[in-house]
C-alpha positions as CSV (number, residue, x, y, z in Angstrom):
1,X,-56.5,-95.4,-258.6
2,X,-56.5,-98.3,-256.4
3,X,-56.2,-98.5,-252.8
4,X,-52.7,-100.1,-253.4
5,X,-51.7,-97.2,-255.1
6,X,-52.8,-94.6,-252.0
7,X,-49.4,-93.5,-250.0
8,X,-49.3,-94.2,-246.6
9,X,-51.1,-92.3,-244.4
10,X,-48.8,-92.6,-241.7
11,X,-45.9,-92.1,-244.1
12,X,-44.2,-95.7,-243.4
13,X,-44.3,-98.2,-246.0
14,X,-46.9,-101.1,-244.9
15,X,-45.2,-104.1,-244.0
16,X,-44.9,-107.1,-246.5
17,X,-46.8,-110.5,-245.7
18,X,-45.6,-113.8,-246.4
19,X,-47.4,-115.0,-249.5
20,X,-48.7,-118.2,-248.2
21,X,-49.9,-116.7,-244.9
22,X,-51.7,-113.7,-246.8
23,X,-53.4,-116.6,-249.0
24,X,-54.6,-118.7,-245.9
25,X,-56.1,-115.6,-244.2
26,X,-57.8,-114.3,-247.2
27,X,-59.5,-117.6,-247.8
28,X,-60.2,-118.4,-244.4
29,X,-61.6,-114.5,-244.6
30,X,-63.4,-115.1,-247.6
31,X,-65.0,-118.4,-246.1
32,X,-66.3,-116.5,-243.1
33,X,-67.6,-113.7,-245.1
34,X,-69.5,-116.0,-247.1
35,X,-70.8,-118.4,-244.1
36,X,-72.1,-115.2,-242.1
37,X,-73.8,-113.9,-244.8
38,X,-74.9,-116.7,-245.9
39,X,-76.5,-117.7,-242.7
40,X,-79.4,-115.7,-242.9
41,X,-80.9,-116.8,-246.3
42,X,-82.9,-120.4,-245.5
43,X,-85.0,-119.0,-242.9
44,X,-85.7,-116.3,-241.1
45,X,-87.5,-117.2,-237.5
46,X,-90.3,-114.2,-237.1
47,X,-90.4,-112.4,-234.2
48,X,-93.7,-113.7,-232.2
49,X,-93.3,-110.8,-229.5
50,X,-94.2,-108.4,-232.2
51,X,-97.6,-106.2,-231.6
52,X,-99.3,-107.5,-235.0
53,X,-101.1,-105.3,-237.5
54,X,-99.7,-103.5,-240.6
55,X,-96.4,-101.4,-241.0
56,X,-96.6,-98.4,-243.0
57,X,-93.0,-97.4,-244.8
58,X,-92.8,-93.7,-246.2
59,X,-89.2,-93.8,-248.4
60,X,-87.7,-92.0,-251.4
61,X,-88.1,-93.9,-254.6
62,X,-86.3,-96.9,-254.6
63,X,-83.1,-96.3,-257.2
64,X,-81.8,-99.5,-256.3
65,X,-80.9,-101.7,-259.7
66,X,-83.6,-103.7,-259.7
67,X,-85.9,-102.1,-257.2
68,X,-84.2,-104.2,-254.5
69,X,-85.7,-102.3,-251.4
70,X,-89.3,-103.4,-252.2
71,X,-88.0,-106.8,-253.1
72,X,-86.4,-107.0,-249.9
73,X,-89.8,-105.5,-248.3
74,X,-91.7,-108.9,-249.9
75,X,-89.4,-111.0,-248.3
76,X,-90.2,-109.5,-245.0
77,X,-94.0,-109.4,-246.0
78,X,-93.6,-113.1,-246.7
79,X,-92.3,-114.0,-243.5
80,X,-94.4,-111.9,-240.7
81,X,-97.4,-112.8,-241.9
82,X,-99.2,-110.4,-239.1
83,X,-97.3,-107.5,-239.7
84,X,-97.5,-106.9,-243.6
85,X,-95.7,-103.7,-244.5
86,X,-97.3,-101.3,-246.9
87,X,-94.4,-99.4,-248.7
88,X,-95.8,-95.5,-249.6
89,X,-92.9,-94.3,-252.2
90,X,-92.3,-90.5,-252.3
91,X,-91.3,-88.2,-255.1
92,X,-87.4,-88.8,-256.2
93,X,-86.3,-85.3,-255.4
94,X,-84.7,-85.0,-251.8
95,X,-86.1,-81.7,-251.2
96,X,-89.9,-82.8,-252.0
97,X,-89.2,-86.3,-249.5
98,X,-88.8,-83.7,-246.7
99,X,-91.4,-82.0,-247.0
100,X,-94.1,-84.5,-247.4
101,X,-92.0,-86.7,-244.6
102,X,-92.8,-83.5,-242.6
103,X,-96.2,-83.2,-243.7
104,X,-97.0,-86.7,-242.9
105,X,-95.4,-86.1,-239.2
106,X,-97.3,-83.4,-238.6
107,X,-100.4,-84.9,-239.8
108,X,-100.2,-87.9,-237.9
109,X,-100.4,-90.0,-241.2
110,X,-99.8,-93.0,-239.7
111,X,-95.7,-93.7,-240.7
112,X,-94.3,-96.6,-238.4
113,X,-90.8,-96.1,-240.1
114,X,-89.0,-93.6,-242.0
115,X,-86.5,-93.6,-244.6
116,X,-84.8,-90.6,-244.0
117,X,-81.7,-89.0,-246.0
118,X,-78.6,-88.5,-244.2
119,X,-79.3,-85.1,-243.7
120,X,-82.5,-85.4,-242.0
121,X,-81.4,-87.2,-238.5
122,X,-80.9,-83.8,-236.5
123,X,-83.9,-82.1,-237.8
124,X,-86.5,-84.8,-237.6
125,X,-85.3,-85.9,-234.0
126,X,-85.5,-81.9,-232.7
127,X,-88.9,-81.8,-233.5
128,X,-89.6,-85.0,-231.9
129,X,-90.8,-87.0,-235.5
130,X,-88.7,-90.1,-234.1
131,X,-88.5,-92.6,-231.4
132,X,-84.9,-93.4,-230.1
133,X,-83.0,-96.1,-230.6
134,X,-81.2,-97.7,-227.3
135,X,-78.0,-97.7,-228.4
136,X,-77.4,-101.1,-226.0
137,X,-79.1,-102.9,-228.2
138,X,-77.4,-102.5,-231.6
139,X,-73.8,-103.8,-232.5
140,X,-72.4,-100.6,-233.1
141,X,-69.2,-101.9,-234.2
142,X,-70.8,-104.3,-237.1
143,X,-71.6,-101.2,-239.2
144,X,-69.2,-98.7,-240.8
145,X,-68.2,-96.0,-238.2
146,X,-69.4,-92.9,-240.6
147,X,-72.5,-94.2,-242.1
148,X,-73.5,-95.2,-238.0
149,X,-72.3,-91.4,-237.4
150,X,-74.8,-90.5,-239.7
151,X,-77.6,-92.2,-237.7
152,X,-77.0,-89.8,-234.3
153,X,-78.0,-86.0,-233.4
154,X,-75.0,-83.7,-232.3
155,X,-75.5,-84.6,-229.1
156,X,-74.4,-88.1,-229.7
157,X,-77.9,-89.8,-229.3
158,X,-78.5,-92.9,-231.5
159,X,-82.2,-92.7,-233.6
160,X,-81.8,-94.6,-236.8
161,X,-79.8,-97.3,-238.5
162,X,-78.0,-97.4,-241.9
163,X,-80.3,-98.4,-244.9
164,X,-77.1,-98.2,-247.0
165,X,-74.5,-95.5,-246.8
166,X,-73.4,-93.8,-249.9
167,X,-70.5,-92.0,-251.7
168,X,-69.4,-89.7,-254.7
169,X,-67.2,-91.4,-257.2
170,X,-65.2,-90.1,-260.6
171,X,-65.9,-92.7,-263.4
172,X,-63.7,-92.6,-266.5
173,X,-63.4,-93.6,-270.1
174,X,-60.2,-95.4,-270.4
175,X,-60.0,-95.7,-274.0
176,X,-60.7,-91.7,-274.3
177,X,-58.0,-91.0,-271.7
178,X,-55.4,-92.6,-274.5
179,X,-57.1,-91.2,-277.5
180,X,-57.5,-87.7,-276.3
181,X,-54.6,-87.0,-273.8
182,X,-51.8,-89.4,-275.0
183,X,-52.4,-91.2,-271.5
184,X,-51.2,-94.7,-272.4
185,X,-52.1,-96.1,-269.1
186,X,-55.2,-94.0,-268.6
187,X,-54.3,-93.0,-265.5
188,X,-57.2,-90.8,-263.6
189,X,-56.3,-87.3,-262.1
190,X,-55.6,-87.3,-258.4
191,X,-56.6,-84.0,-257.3
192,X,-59.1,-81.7,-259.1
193,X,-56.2,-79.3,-259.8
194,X,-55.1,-81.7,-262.5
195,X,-59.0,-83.1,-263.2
196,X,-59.7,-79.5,-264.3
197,X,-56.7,-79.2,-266.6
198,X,-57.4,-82.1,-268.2
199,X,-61.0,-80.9,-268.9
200,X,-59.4,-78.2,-270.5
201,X,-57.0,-79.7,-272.5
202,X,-59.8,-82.4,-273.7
203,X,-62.2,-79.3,-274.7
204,X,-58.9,-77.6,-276.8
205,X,-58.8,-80.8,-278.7
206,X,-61.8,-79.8,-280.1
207,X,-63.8,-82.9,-278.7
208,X,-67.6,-82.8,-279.2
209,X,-69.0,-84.1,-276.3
210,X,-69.0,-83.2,-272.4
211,X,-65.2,-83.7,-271.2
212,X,-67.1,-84.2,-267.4
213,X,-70.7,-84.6,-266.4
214,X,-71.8,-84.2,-263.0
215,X,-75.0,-83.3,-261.2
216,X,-75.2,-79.2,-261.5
217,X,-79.4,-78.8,-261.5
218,X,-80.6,-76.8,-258.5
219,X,-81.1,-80.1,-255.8
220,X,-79.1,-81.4,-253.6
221,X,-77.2,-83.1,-255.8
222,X,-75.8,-79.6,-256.7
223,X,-74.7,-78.8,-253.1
224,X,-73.1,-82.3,-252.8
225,X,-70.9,-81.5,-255.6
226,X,-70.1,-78.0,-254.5
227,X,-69.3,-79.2,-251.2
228,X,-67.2,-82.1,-252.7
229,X,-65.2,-79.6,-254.2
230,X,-64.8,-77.1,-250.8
231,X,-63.6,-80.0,-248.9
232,X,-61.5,-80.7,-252.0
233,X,-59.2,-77.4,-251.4
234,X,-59.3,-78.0,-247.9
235,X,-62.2,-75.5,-247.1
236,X,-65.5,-76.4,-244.5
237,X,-68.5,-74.5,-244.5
238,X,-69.8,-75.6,-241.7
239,X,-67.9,-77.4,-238.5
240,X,-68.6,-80.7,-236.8
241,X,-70.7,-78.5,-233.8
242,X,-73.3,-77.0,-236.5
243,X,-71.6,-73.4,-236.4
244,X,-71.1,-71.5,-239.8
245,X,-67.4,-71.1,-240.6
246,X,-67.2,-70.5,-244.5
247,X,-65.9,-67.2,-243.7
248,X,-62.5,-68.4,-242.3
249,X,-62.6,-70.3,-245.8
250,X,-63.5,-67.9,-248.3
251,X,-60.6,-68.1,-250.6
252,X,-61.0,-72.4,-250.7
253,X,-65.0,-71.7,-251.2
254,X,-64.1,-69.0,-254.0
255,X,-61.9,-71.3,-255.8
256,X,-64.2,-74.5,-255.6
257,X,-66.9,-72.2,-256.6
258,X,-64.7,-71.1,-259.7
259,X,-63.6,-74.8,-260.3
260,X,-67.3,-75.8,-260.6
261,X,-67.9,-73.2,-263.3
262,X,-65.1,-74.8,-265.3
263,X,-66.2,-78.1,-264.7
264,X,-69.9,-77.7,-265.0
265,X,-69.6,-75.6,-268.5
266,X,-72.9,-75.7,-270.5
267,X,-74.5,-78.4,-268.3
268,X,-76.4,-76.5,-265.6
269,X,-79.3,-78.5,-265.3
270,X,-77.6,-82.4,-265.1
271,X,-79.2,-84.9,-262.4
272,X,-77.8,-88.1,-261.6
273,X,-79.7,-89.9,-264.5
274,X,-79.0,-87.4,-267.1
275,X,-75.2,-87.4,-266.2
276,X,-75.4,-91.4,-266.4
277,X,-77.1,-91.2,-269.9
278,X,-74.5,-88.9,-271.1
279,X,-71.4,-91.4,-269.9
280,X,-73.5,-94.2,-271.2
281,X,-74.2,-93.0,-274.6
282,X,-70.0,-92.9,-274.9
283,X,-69.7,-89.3,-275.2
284,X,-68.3,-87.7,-271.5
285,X,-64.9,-89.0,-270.3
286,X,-65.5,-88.0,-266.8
287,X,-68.4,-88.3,-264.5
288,X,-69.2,-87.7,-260.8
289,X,-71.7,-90.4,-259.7
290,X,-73.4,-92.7,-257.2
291,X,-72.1,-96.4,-256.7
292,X,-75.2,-97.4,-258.4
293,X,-74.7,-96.0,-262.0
294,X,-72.1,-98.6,-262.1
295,X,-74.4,-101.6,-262.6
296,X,-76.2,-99.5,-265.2
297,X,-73.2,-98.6,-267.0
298,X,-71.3,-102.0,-267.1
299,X,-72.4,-103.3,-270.6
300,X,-72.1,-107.3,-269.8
301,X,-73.9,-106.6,-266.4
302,X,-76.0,-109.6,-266.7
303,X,-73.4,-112.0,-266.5
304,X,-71.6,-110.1,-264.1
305,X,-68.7,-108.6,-265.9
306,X,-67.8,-104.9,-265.9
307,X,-67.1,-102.5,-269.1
308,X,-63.6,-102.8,-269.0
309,X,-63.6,-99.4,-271.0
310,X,-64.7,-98.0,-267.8
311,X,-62.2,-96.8,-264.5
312,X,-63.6,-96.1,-261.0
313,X,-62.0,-94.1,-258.2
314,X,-62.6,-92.6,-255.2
315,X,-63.0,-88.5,-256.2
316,X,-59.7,-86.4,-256.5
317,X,-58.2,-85.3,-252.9
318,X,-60.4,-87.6,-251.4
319,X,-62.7,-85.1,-251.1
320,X,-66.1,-87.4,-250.7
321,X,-69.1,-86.2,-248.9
322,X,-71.5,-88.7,-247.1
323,X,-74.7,-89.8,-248.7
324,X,-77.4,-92.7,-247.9
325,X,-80.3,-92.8,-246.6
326,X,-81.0,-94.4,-242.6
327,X,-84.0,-96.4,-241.2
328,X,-85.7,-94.6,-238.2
329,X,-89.0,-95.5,-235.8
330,X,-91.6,-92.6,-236.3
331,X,-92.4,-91.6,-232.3
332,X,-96.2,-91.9,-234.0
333,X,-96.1,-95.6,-234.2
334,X,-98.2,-98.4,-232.2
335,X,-96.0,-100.9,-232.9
336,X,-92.6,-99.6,-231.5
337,X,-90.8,-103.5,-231.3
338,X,-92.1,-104.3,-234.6
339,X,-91.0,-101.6,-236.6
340,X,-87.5,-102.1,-234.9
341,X,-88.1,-105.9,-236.1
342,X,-88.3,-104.3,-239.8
343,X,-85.7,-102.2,-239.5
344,X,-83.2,-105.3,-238.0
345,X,-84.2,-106.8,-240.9
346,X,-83.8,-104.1,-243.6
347,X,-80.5,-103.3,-242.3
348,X,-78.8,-107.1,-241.7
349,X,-75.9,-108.3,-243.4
350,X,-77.8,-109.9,-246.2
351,X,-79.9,-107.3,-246.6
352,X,-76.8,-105.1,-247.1
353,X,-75.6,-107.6,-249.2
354,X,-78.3,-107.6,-251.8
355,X,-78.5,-104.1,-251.7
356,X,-75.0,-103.6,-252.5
357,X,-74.6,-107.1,-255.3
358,X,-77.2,-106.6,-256.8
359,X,-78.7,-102.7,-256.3
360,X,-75.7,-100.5,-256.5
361,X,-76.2,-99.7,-252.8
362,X,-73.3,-99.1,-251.0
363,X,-73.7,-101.3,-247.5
364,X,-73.1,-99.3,-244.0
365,X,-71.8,-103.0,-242.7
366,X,-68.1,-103.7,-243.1
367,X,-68.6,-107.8,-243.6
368,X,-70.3,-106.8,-247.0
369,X,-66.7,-105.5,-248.5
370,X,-65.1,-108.7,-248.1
371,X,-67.7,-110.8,-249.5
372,X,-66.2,-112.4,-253.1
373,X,-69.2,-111.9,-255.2
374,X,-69.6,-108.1,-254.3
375,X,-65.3,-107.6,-254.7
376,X,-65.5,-109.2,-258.4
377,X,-68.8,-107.1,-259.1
378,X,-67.3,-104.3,-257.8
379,X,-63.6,-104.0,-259.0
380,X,-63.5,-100.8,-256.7
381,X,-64.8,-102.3,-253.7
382,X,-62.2,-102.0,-251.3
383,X,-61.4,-98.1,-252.9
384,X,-65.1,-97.4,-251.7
385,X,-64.9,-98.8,-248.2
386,X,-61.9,-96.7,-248.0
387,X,-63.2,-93.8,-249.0
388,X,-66.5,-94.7,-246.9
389,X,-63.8,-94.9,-243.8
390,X,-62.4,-91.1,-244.8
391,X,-66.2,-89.6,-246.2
392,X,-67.4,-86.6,-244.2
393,X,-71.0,-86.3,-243.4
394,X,-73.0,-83.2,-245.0
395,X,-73.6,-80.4,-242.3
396,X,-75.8,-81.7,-239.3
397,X,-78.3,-78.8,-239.1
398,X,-82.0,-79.0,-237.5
399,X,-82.4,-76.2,-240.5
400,X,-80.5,-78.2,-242.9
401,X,-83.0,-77.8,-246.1
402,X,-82.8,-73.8,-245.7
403,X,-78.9,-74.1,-245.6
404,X,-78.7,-76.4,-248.7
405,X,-80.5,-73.8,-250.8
406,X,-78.8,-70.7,-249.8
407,X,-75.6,-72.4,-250.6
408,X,-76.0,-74.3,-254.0
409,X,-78.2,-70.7,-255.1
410,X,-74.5,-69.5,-255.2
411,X,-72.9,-72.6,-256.2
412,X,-74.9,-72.1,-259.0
413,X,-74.5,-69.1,-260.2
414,X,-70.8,-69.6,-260.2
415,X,-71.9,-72.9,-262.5
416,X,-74.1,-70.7,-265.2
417,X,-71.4,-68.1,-265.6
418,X,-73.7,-65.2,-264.0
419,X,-71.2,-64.7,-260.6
420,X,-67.1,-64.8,-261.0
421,X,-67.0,-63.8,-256.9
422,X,-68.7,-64.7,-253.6
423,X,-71.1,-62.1,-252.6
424,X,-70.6,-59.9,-249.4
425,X,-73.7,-61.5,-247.7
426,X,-72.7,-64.9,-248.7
427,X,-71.6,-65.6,-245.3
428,X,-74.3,-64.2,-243.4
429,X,-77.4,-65.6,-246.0
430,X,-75.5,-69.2,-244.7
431,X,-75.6,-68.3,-241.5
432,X,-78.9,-66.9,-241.2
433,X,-80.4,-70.3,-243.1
434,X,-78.4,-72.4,-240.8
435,X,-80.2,-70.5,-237.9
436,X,-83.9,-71.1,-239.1
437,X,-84.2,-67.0,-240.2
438,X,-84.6,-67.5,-243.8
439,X,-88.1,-68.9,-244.7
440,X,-88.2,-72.2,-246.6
441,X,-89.0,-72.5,-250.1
């Protein structure tokens, strides 16, 4: 599905532009895009109001294509010669970032910034592990309004910046859409009503491999997917104030739930990389993934031609559920104007830029989605920064890691066949996580 082929979503028909005028614009568009970012490659003037001395960067591992964060690190590093930045890389599981991020904070282990997952902005700002970020001094309207959402607490107060933003997407095998359903213009499902009948009609055919792949282990990755698929039947777990109301949305919960069973069938413990391997290897004719596998799975990738075998869309209902990871000043650091230098840095255009070309990293800046090279990379670019514009963030909890597991534990359960029905303290387990009463694992 393109974005062309989205209705309306004011329910008039868009109006038509002149073909020579929409021509000129687009160039002149293109030209822009290209000169701004662009600009910024030559020569970067170093700051020389900076307090030197190293930087110290505590991040997730870098699962760009490419390792593209630490290259764009040595740039920086090659530049500000008196404030080198020493990059400490944390274990790849979300869950085990936190808690050494915490760890670290509490320890006074010297972090001057912090790549932090999207989930992690309200927690680590309650208890005071960040410095704010004067919201004056940013151009708010320069990065994508969700992504920048991402960035405040619920009270509205600005303490990180977009590293890249991030969003689920349902790949496809073209080729096996024909072969297996009689789908002559392979046209993906639109709502995950008709993705799970098709799952079902591929597994009657007696097909050997996975009909979908997803990421079903018991991470985060698990309650992304789950909560994909809530928001999918119009459900909500939790609302935009932080207060717990699955239980006015038990019947959409049940049936998401019930819906992940189906889907998830015999592949409980699938990541993100094992779910790739299994659409790579040619044998799973749907997958939910990151932007990034894209790179990966595009066989002519080095000369910068997709696998035409492979479809990408925005997920069914437009259901998608922020992800990405933001840039934030530890309140521990003695260099306060420096680390915001690295972080205006990290988080420019053409930082974005290379992030996105060449990582798989979707950008949080809208200029990035009209540049040429990353729109004929990406065939689905302008699908993404759609979806990016519709994407809701995951709950913004100070007690957001107890929450997550409480939730996927019965997410899961539905996914291994053990539970057919939500369980009478489902509701209050949720509520009591959200709330800090339920110890942390």
């Amino acid at each position: 599905m393109t974005a062309a082929d989205r209705p309306p979503r004011d329910g008039h028909p868009p109006r038509a532009m002149p073909w020579g005028a929409f021509a000129l614009t687009a160039g002149m568009s293109l030209l822009l895009v290209a000169l701004l970012i662009a600009a910024s490659l030559p020569f970067i003037d170093p700051d020389t109001g900076l307090e030197p001395g190293p930087l110290v960067l505590v991040t997730g591992r870098d699962d760009s294509v490419g390792r593209q964060r630490i290259e764009l690190v040595r740039e920086w590093n090659a530049i500000h010669k008196d404030n080198q930045v020493q990059v400490i890389e944390l274990p790849p599981v979300a869950d085990a970032q936190r808690s050494e991020m915490i760890a670290r904070a509490q320890a006074g282990a010297g972090a001057d910034v912090m790549n932090l997952d999207v989930t992690l902005t309200e927690e680590f700002a309650r208890n005071g592990y960040l410095a704010p970020i004067d919201e004056g001094s940013v151009r708010v309207d320069d990065f994508l309004e969700r992504p920048l959402d991402s960035c405040r607490d619920t009270e509205g107060r600005l303490w990180a910046l977009p590293f890249n933003t991030d969003l689920g997407l349902l790949y496809y095998r073209r080729d096996l859409l024909q072969s297996l359903l009689g789908r002559p213009n392979a046209d993906p499902p639109r709502t995950w009503r008709e993705l799970q009948s098709d799952v079902e009609d591929i597994r009657r055919t007696g097909y050997r491999g996975p009909a979908y792949v997803g990421q079903f282990a018991d991470y985060e990755g698990l309650t992304v997917n789950a909560l994909e698929l809530v928001r999918g039947e119009g459900g909500e777990v939790v609302g935009p104030d932080g207060s717990v109301t699955a239980g006015a949305h038990l019947p959409d919960i049940e049936t998401a739930f019930s819906r992940l069973g189906v889907l998830s069938l015999g592949l409980a413990g699938q990541t993100e990389d094992e779910s790739s391997e299994a659409f790579r290897a040619g044998g799973a004719v749907f997958m939910r993934n990151w932007p990034r596998a894209y790179l990966a799975l595009s066989a002519t990738r080095e000369a910068g031609q997709p696998d035409r075998e492979i479809g990408v869309t925005t997920l069914p209902d437009d259901s998608g559920i922020l992800g990405g990871q933001n840039l934030a000043i530890s309140s521990q650091t003695e260099r306060p104007r420096a680390a915001r230098a690295l972080i205006d840095f990290l988080t420019s255009d053409r930082s974005e830029q290379v992030l996105f070309d060449r990582g798989g990293l979707p950008a949080a800046r809208a200029v990035v989605y009209e540049d040429p090279e990353v729109r004929r990379r990406y065939p689905f670019a302008a699908d993404l920064r759609a979806g990016l514009d519709d994407a809701l963030p995951r709950p913004s909890l100070v007690h957001y890691a107890r929450f997550s597991a409480v939730f996927r534990q019965t997410a899961a359960e539905y996914g291994n066949g053990s539970r057919r029905s939500l369980p009478p303290d489902f509701v209050p387990r949720l509520e009591d996580a959200a709330a800090g009463r339920i110890a942390s694992d």
